[in-house]
SETOR-96618 format. One line per field, with one value per residue (C-alpha): residue number from 1; residue in three letters; chain; x, y, z. Coordinates in Angstrom, 1 decimal. Layout:
residues N
num NUM;...
residu ala;...
chaine A;...
east X;...
north Y;...
up Z;...
end
This chain:
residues 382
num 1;2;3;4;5;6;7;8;9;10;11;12;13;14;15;16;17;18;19;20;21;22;23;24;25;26;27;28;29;30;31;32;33;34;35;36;37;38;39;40;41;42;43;44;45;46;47;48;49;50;51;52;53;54;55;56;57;58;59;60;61;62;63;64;65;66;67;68;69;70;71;72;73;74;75;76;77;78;79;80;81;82;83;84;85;86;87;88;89;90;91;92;93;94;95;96;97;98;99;100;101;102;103;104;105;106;107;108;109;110;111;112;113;114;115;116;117;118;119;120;121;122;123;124;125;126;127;128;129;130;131;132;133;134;135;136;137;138;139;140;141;142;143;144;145;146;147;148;149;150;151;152;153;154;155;156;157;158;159;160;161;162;163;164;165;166;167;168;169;170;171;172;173;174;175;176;177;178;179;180;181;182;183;184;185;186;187;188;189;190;191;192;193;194;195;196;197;198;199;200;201;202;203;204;205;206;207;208;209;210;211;212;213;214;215;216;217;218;219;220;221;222;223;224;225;226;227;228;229;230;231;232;233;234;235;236;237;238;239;240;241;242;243;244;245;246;247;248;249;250;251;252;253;254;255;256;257;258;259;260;261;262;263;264;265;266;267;268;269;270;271;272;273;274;275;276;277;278;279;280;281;282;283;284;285;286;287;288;289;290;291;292;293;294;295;296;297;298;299;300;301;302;303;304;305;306;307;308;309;310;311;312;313;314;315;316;317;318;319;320;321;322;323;324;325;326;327;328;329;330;331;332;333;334;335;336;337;338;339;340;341;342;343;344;345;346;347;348;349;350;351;352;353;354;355;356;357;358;359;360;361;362;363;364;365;366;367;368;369;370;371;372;373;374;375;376;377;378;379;380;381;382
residu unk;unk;unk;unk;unk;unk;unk;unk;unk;unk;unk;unk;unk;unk;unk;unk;unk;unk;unk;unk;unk;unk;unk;unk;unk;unk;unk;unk;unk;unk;unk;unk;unk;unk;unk;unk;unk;unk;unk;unk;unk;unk;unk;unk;unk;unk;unk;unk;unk;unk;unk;unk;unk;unk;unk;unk;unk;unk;unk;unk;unk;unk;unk;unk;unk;unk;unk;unk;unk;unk;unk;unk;unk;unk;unk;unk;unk;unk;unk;unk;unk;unk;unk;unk;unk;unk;unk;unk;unk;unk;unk;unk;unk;unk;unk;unk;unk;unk;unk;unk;unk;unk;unk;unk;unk;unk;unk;unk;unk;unk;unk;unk;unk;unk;unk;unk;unk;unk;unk;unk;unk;unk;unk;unk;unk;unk;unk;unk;unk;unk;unk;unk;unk;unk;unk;unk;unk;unk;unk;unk;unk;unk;unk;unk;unk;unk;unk;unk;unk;unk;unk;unk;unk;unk;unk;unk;unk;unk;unk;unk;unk;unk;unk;unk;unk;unk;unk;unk;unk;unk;unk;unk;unk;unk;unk;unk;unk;unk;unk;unk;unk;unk;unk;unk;unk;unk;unk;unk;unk;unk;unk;unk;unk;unk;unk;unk;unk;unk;unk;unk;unk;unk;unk;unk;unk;unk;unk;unk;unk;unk;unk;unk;unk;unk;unk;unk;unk;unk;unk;unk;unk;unk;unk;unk;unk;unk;unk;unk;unk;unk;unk;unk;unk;unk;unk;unk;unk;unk;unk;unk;unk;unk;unk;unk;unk;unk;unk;unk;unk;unk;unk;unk;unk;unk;unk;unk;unk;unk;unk;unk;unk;unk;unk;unk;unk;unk;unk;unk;unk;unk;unk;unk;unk;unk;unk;unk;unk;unk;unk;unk;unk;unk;unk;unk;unk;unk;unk;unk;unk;unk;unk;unk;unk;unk;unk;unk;unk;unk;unk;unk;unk;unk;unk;unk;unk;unk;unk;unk;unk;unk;unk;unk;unk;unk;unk;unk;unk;unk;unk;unk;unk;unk;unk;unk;unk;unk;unk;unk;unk;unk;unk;unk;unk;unk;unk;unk;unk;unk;unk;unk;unk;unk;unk;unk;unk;unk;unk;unk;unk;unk;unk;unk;unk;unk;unk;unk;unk;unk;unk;unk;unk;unk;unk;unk;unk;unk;unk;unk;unk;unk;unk;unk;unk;unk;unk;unk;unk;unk;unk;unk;unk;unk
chaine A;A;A;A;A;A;A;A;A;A;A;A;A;A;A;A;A;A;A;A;A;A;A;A;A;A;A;A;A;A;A;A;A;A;A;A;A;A;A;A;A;A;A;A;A;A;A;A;A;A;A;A;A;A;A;A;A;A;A;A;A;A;A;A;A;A;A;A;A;A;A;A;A;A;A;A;A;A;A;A;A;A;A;A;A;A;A;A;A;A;A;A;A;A;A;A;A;A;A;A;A;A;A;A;A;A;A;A;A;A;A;A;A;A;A;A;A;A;A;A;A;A;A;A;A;A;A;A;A;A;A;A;A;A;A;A;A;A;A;A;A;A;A;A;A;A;A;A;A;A;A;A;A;A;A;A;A;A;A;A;A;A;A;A;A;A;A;A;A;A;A;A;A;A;A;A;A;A;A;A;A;A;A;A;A;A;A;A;A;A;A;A;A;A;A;A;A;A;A;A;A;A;A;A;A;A;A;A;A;A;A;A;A;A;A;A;A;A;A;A;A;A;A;A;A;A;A;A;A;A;A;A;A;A;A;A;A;A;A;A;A;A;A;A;A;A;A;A;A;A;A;A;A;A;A;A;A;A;A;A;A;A;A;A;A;A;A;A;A;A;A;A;A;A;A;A;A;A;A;A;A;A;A;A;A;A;A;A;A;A;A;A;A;A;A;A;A;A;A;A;A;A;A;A;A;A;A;A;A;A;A;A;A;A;A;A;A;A;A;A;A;A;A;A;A;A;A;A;A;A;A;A;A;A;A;A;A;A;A;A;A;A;A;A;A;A;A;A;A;A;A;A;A;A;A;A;A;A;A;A;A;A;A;A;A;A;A;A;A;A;A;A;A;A;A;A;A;A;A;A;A;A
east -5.0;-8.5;-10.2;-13.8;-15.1;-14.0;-15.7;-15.6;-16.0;-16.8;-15.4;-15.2;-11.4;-12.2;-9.3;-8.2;-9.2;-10.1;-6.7;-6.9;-5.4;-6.3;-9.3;-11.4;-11.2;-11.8;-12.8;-12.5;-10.9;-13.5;-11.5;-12.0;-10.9;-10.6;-10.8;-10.1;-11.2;-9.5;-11.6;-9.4;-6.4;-8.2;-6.5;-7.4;-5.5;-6.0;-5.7;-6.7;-7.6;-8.3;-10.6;-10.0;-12.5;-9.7;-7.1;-8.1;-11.8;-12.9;-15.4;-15.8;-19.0;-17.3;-14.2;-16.8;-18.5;-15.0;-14.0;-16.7;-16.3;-12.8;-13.4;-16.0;-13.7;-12.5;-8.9;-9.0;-6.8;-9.6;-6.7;-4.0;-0.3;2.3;2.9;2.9;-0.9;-1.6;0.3;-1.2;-3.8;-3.3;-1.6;-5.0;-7.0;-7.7;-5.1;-6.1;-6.4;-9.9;-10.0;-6.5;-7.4;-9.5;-7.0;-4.4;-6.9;-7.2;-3.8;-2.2;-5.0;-4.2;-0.4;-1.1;-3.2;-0.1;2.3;0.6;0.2;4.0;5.0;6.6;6.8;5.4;8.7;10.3;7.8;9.4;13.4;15.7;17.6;17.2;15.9;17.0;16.8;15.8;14.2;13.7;10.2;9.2;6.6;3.0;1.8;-1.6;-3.1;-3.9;-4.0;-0.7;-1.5;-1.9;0.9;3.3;1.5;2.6;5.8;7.1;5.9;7.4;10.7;10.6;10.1;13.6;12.2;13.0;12.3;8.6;5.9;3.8;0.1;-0.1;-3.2;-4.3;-3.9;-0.3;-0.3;-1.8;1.1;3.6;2.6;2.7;6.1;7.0;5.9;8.5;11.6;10.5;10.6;13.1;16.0;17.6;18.0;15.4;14.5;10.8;8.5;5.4;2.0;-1.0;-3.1;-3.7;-4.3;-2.6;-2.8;0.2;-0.1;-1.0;2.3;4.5;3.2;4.2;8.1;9.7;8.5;9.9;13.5;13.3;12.5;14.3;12.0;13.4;10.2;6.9;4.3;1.3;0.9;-0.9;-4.5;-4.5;-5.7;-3.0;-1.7;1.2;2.6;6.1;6.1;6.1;8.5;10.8;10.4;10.9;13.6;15.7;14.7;16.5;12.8;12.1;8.1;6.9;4.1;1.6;-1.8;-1.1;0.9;-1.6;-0.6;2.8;1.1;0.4;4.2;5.9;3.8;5.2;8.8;8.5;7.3;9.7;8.1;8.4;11.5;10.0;7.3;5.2;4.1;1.4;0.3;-3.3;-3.5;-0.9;-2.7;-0.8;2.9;3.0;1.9;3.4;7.2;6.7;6.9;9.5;11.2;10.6;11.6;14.9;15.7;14.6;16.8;14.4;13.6;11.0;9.4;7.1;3.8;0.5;-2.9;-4.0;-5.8;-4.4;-4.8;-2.6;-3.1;-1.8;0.8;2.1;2.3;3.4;6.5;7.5;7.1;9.5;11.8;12.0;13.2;16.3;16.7;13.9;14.0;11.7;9.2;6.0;3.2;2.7;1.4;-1.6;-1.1;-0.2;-4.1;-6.0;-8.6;-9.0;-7.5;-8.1;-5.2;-4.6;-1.1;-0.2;1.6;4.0;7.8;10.1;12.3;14.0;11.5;13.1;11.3;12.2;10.5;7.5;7.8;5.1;4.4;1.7;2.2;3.0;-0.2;-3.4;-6.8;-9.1;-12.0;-14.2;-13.4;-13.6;-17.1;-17.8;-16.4;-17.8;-21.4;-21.4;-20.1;-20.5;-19.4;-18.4;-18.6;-16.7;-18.6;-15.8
north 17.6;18.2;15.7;14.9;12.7;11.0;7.7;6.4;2.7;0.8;-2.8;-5.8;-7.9;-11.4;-13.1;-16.9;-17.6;-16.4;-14.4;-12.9;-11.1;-10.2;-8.1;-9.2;-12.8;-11.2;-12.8;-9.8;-6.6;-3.5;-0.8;1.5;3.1;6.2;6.1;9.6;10.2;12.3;11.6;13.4;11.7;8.0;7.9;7.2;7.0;4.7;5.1;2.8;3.8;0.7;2.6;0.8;2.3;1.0;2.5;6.0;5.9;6.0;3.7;3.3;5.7;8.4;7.7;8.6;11.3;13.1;12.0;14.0;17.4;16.9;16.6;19.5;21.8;25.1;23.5;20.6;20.1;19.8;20.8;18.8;19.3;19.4;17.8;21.0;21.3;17.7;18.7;22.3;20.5;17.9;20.5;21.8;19.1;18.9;17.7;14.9;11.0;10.7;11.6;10.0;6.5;8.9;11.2;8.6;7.0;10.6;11.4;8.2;8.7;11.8;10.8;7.7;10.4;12.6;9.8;8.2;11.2;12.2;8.5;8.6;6.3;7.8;7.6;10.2;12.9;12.1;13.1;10.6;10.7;7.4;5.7;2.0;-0.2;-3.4;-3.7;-6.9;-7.2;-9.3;-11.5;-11.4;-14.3;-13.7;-15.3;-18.9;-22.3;-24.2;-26.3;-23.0;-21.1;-24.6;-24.1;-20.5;-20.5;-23.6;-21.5;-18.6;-20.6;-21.5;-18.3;-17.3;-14.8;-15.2;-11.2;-12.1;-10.0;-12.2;-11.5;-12.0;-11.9;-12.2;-16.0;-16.8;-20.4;-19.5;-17.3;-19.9;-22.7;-19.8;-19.0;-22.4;-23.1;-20.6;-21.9;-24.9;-23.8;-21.3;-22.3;-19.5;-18.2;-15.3;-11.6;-11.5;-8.1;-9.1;-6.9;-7.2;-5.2;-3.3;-6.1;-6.1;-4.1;-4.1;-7.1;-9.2;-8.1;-8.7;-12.7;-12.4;-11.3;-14.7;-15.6;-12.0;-13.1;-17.0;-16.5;-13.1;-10.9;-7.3;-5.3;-5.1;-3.0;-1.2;-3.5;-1.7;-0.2;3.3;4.4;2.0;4.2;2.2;2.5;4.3;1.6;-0.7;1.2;0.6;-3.0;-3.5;-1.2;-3.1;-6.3;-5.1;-4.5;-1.5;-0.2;0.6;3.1;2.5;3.6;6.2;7.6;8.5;12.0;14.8;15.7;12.4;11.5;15.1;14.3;10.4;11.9;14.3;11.8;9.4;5.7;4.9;4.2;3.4;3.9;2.2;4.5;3.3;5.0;4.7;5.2;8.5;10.1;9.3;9.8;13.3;13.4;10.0;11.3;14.5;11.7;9.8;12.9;14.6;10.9;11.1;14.1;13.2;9.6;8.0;4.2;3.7;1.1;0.7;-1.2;-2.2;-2.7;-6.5;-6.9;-4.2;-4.6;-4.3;-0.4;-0.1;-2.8;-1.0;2.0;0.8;-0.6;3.1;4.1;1.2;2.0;5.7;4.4;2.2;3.4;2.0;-1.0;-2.8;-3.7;-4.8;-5.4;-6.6;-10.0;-9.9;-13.2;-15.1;-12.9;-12.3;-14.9;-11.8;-8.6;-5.5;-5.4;-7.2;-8.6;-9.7;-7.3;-10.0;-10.0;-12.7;-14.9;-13.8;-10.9;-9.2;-6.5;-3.9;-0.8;-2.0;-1.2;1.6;4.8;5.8;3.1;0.8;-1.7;-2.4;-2.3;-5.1;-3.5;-6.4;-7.5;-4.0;-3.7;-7.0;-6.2;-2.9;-2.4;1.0;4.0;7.5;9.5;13.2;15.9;18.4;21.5;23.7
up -24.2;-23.4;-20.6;-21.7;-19.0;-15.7;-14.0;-11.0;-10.6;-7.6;-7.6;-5.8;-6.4;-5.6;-4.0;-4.6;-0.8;2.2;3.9;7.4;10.4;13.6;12.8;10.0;7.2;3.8;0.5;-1.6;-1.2;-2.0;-4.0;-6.2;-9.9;-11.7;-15.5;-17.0;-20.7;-23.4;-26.6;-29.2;-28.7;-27.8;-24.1;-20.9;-17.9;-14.8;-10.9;-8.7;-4.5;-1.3;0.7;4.4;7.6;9.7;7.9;6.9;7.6;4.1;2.4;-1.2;-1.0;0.8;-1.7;-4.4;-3.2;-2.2;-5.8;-7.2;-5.1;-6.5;-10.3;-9.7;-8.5;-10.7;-10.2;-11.5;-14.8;-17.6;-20.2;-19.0;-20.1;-17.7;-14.8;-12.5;-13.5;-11.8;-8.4;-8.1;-8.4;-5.7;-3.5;-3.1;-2.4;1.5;4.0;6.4;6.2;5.6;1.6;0.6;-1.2;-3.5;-3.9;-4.8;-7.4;-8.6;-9.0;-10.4;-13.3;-14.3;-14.3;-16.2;-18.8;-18.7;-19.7;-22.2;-23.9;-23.8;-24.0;-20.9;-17.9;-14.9;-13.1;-15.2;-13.3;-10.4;-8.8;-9.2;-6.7;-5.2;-7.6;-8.3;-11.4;-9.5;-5.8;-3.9;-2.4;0.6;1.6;3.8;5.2;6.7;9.9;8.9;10.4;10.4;7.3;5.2;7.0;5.8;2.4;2.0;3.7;1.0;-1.8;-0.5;0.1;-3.4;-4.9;-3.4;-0.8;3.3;4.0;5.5;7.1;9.2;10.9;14.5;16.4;20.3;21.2;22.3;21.4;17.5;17.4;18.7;16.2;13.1;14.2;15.1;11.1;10.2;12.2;10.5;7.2;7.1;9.8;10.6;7.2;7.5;8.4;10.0;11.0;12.6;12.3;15.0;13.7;16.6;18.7;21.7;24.6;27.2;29.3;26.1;24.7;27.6;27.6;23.8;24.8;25.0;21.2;19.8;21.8;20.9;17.0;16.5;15.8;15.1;13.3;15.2;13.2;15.1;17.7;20.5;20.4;19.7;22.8;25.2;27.4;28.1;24.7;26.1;28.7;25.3;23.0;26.1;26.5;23.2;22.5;24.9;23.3;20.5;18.5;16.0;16.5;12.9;12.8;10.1;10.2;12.9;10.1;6.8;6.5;6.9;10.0;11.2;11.0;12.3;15.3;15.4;15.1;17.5;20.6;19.7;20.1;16.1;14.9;11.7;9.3;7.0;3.8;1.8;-1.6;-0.9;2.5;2.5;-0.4;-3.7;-4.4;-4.0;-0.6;0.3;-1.4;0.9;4.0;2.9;2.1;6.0;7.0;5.5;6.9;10.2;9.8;10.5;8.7;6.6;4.0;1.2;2.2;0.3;1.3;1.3;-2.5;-4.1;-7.9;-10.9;-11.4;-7.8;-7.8;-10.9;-9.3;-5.8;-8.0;-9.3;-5.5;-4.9;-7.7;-6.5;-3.0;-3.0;0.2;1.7;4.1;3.4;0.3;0.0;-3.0;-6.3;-4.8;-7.4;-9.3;-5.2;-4.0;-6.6;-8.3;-11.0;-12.1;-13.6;-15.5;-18.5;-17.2;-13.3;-11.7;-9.9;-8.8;-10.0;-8.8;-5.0;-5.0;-7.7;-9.7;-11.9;-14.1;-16.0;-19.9;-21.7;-20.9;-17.8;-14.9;-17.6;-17.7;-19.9;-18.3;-18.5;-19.1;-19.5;-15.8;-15.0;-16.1;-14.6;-11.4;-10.6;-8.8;-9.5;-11.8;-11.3;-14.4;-14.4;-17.6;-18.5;-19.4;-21.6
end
C-alpha cells in the first residue's frame, strides 16, 4: 500500500464547560491530528497527539514542525505493509519527552492505515499477554466549587463508578470542602487518588496530612514541585501514612522512569499514550515497570478526543494488570468530537474492544475541518 499524502491538523476541542486544576481553567483542549492518505485503496488512517508545555514541553507548533522532519525523513514507511515497517520506523525517531504527543499522533495513524487495510483491529499488532476482554475505568473530577463537585460526584454515583481521581490545589479549606463533598456522596464506599498538579511544596503538604488520614486517601500523584528538595523527606511522610507517590509527568520517557526506579520515591506510575510517545514506547515502560514490580496505571490527558480515547482503550485492554484506568470521558468533556461516535464507558466504568478494524472509529471530518486553524500537508515524492 502506497501512502500518497500526510496532513497535519491543528485543532481546538471545545469542552461543555470550563474544568480546572491547580494550574490553569481551560475551555478547550488544543490537540492535534494526523490524517495519512493511501489514494489507491480509498483509506486513511487517524492518530491523534495533546501537546501540553507542562507536560512534555511541546506546543501544537513545535508538534508540527517535529511532525514534518518526521514524514521527511528517508525512514519513513511511504510503502507500508507490515507492522515491523511502522516500529523501525518509530524506533528511530528521537528519544526524549519533548517530541512524543507528535510521535504518538504519528504512530497511531499509520497503525490505524495498517489495520484498515488488513481488516484488523489494532490490538492484534500488539502481545497478548495481558490483555483483558473488559476493563473498568475510573473517574476525574476536576477542581470546582462545591456545587459542581456535588454535581459531578451524583452523576458519577450514578454511572456506577466510586474509583475517583480528584484535583487538589494549594488552599486547605477548598480542599477540605471538595473532599468533604465526597464523604458526602460516597460514604465510605470508595477508592480516591488525589493529583496536585505540582502544587505543593513541603510545608503546604504537611498542613494537608490530617485530610489524606481522615478521608483515606492511599494515591497521591505528582504532588511536589519539581525542584522541592524535600521530596524524600515527603515520600517518607507519606509512606508511613500508608500513601503510594505516583510519578506522572517526571515520567514521559524509558529513561525518565529507569531513573524514577532507581531513587526510589515512586512507587507508582502514571503512563500516558501521548505524553510517553505512543504505544510502542509507552508498552516498553510498562514492560520495564513490570519487571521492576513496580505499580502502574493507564492515564489520559484532560480533552483527549475520540481517536485517542479509542486508542487509550486498546492501551487499556492490553493491560489487565494495571491499577488503575483512566479516559474515554469524551461524551462527560467534550461539547464536540472528532469522531463520528463518543468514545464513552458504560455502566460501572465498564468498557470493552471497540468493533472495525484500525482503532475502531469514524472521523468526523466535517468537525474536523471545522475545528482545525491550521493544516500542513506533506507529499510523497516516489
Amino acid at each position: 500500500m502506497v501512502i500518497d499524502r500526510v496532513k497535519v491538523y491543528k485543532t481546538s476541542l471545545p469542552f461543555s464547560g470550563a474544568f480546572s486544576h491547580s494550574r490553569s481553567t481551560k475551555t478547550s483542549a488544543e490537540n492535534i491530528v494526523v490524517e495519512v492518505i493511501a489514494e489507491k485503496g480509498g483509506i486513511k488512517g487517524y492518530g491523534e497527539g495533546a501537546p501540553r508545555p507542562g507536560v512534555t514541553g511541546e506546543s501544537q507548533e513545535s508538534a508540527m514542525d517535529s511532525l514534518g522532519l518526521f514524514i521527511r525523513q528517508g525512514s519513513f514507511p511511504w510503502e507500508l505493509n507490515d507492522i515491523l515497517q511502522i516500529w523501525d520506523f518509530v524506533d528511530g525517531l528521537p528519544e526524549g519527552k519533548e517530541h512524543n504527543a507528535a510521535i504518538c499522533a504519528l504512530e497511531m495513524a499509520l497503525l490505524d492505515l495498517l489495520g484498515k487495510l488488513q481488516g484488523l483491529s489494532i490490538i492484534q499488532y500488539f502481545p497478548q499477554d495481558f490483555f483483558a476482554n473488559r476493563v473498568r475505568y475510573g473517574a476525574m473530577i476536576t477542581l470546582e466549587d462545591k456545587e459542581k463537585i456535588l454535581k459531578m460526584c451524583n452523576l458519577i454515583k450514578g454511572v456506577g463508578i466510586n474509583h475517583l481521581k480528584m484535583k487538589l490545589g494549594k488552599d486547605f479549606q477548598q480542599n477540605k470542602t471538595s473532599l468533604e463533598v465526597i464523604k458526602q456522596v460516597f460514604g465510605d464506599d470508595y477508592v480516591l487518588r488525589i493529583d496536585a498538579n505540582n502544587a505543593w511544596d513541603f510545608n503546604s503538604a504537611q498542613k494537608l496530612l490530617p485530610l489524606i488520614k481522615e478521608y483515606n486517601i492511599r494515591f497521591v500523584e505528582q504532588p511536589l514541585t519539581p525542584d522541592e528538595p524535600d521530596v524524600a523527606d515527603f515520600a517518607k511522610l507519606m509512606q508511613d501514612n500508608g500513601v503510594t507517590l505516583v510519578a506522572d509527568e517526571l515520567a514521559c520517557s524509558l529513561s525518565d522512569v529507569e531513573i524514577i526506579v532507581k531513587e526510589g520515591i515512586y512507587k507508582m506510575v502514571n503512563v500516558r499514550l501521548s505524553k510517553c510517545g505512543g504505544f510502542r514506547k509507552s508498552l516498553g515502560i510498562i514492560d520495564y515497570l513490570r519487571k521492576n514490580r513496580i505499580l502502574f496505571q493507564i492515564g489520559c490527558h484532560l480533552g483527549e478526543a475520540g481517536l485517542l480515547s479509542a486508542a487509550g482503550r486498546v492501551l487499556c485492554l492490553l493491560c489487565r494488570d494495571a491499577l488503575f484506568y483512566d479516559g474515554c470521558y469524551d461524551s462527560f468533556l467534550l461539547k464536540e468530537n472528532i469522531t463520528v461516535e463518543h468514545v464513552s464507558f458504560g455502566q460501572g466504568g465498564e468498557a470493552g474492544p471497540l468493533d472495525g478494524p484500525g482503532l475502531g472509529v469514524e472521523i468526523n471530518r466535517e468537525a474536523l475541518t471545522r475545528l482545525s486553524s491550521d493544516v500542513a500537508i506533506f507529499e510523497s515524492f516516489a
